[in-house]
Structures are given as C-alpha cells and as structure tokens.
N, C-alpha and C positions, 0 to 999 in steps of 0.2 A: 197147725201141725198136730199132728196126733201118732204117738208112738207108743210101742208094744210089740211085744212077742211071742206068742201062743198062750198067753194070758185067757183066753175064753170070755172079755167080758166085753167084747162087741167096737174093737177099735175099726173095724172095718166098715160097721152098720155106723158108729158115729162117723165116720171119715167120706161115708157115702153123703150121712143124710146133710152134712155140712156145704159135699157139696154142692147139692142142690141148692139149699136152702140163700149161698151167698153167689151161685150161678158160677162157680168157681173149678177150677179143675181137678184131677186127680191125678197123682203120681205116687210112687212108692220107688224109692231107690234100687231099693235091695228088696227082695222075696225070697225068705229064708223056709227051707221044712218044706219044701215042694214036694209032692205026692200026686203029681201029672196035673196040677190044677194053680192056677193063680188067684189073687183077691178080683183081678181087674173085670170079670164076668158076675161073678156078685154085687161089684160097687156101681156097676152100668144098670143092674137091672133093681138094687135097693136106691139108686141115686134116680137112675131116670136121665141119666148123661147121654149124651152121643159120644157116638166115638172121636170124633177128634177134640171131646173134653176131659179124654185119658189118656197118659204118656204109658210109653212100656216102662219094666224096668232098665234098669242100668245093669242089675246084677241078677242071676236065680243062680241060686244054692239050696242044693238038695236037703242037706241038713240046716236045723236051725243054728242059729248064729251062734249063740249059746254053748254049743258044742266045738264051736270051730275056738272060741275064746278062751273055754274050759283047756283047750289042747295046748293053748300059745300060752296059758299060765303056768303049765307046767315044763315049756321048754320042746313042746312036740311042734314039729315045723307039717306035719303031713294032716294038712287041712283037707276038707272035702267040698269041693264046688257044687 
C-alpha cells in the first residue's frame, strides 16, 4: 500500500512500478483533486497492466481531501465531492 496526497514525489509511479513488479493489482479508493483526469491512465501505461489489473475508484472528488478535512475541523459540514 502506498499512500499520499499531491505530495509530488512519485506515489503513483511507485504504486505502478510495484505493480508490475509483484504482478499485482491496482486500485485507489478514493481520487481526490480531479482535474478531468485520473491516476488509473498513467499507472496502466508506467505499470504495463491490463485492464482488468485496475479497479475504478470507489470515490472521485473534485477537490483534494485536505480540503474537504480542513472544513470538517472547523465545523463546516458543505464538503465538495
């Protein structure tokens, strides 16, 4: 498992090359910070996966998580999906 958040330091190019390397799958629950694009097109083509060695996600949200958590600490219930 490999977790992160608009960190810039490659959890996606590690999460790919893993899964190649143990012939394993790829999923991502949640895809936070959407900008018409997802990780699972990059992890296919840095992994070398097929498609049915990627699940969707479960979740997309527009903004990063971060944001939606920053709100819920201060009492703001008006999240954005």
């Amino acid at each position: 498992m490999a977790t992160g958040t608009n960190t810039g330091i490659g959890e996606t190019a590690v999460s790919a090359g893993l899964a190649n390397l143990l012939g394993g799958n790829y999923w991502r629950p949640v895809q936070a910070g959407l900008k018409g694009k997802t990780d699972i097109q990059p992890v296919a083509r840095l992994g070398r996966l097929p498609p049915d060695y990627i699940a969707p996600e479960l979740y997309r949200l527009k903004h990063l998580s971060r944001q939606n958590c920053r709100r819920a600490l201060v009492g703001r219930n008006d999240f954005k999906p």
